[in-house]
N, C-alpha and C positions, 0 to 999 in steps of 0.2 A: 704789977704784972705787965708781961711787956707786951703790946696790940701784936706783936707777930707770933709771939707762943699762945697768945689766945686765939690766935686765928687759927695757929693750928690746933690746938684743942677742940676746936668749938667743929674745923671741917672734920676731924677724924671722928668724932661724933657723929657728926651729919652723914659717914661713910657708913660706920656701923651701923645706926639708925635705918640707910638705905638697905644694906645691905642685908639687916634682921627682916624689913618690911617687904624685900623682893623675895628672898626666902619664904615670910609666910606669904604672900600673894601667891608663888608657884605653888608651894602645899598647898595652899584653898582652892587653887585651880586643878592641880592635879588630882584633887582631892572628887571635887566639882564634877569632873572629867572623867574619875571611876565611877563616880557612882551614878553619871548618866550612859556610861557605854553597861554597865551592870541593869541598869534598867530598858535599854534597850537591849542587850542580851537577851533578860528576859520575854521582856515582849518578842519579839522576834522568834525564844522558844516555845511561846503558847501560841505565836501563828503558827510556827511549824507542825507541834502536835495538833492543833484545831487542825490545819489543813490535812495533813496525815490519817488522823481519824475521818474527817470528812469524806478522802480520797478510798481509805479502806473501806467505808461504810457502801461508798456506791458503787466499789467494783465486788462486794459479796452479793449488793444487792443483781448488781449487771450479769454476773454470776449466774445466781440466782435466777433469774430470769431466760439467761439463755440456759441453759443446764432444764428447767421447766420448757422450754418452747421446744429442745430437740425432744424432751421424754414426750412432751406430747406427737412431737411429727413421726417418733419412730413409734408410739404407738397405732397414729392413724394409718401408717404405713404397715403395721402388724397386722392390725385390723383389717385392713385392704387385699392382704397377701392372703390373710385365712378366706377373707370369703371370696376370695377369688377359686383357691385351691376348693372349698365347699362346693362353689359351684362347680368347678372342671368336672370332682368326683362325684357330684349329684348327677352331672349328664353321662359319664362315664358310667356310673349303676344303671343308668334310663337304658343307655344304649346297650347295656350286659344284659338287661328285662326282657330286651325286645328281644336280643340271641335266644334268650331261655324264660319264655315268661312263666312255664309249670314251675320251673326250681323254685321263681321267689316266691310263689302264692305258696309253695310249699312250704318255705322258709318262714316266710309272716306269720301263716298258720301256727306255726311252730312257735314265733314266737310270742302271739299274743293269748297261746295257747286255750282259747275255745273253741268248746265244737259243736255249739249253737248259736244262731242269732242270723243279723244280716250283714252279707259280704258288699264293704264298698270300695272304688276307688276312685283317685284323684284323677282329677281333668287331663294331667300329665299323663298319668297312667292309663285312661281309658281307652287309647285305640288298641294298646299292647294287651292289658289284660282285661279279654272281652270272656262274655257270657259263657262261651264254649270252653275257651281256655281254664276259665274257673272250674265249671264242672269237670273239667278234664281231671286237673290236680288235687280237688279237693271229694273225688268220690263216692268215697265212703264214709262223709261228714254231714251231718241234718244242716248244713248252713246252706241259706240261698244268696244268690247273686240279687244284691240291692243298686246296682250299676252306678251311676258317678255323682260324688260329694263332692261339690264346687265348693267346701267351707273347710276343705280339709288340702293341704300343702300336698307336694309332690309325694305320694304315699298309698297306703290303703287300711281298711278301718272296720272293725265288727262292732256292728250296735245292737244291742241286747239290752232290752228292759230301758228304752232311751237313753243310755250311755252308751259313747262310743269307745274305743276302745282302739286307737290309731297306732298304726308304725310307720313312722316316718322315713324316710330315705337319710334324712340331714342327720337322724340319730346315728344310722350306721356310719354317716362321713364322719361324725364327730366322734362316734367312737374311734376310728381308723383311725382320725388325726391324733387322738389322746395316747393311743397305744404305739403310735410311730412317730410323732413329732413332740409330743409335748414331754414324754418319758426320757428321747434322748436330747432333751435343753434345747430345743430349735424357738420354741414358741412358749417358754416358762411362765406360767403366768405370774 
């Protein structure tokens, strides 16, 4: 055989050879090369969702909390508005007592509906309805004037047999406000 046909036999060889070993080295590489961008993919998609759920988790909670902090403010502000409005309409009955204090002694009578024992009232109530004014309104009732009960709220009271037997002022504000505010949805509870 002749050194030059073997020369070229033996490089065409060593072409092929190269040429089979650069082929599988790109596949191993490319190969290498999926399947780390595939696992970086991955990873990459369970930080996203980790992150995602993490981010959803504390904006229900942040949610959550504000959503809670206004129901509380607009409750204490609800809170604040009724007894504000209690009180205007507590002073406003006081100051309608003093126009007319026979009507309401006649009214409480009415509604605590006794017609024995003894008549009291609140400290609030005592310069308005005095000793005279009772007897006045209450006439032709065996009840007597037991004058002022410092342990009973702005109001007045029959006690009979040591029970008292009270009417409040803040009952009638609270009935007002239930029959006017809370009926058309201002104050729902």
């Amino acid at each position: 055989m002749n050194f030059e046909k073997l020369k070229e036999v033996v490089t065409e060889e060593a072409k092929e050879e190269k040429d089979r070993l650069l082929n599988e080295v790109s596949k191993e590489v490319n190969d290498f090369l999926d399947s780390e961008k595939r696992k970086l993919d991955n990873y990459y998609n369970e930080k996203r969702q980790k992150i995602e759920q993490e981010y959803s988790s504390r904006a229900t909670y942040i949610n959550f909390l504000l959503e809670s902090e206004f129901r509380k403010k607009l409750l204490r502000f609800k809170h604040s508005l009724l007894e504000e409005a209690k009180q205007f309409l507590t002073d406003t009955l006081v100051d309608e007592i003093k126009n007319n204090p026979e009507k309401f002694v006649k009214l409480s009578l009415k509604e605590l509906r006794l017609r024995e024992g003894k008549f009291l009232v609140s400290k609030e109530l005592s310069e308005i309805i005095t000793e005279k004014i009772f007897y006045k309104s209450a006439k032709d009732l065996p009840l007597e004037y037991g004058g002022i009960d410092f342990d009973i709220e702005t109001g007045v009271a029959i006690e009979l047999a040591n029970k008292k037997y009270i009417f409040f002022l803040r009952e009638i504000v609270e009935k007002f406000l239930l029959n006017n505010f809370l009926v058309n949805g201002l104050f729902d509870r």
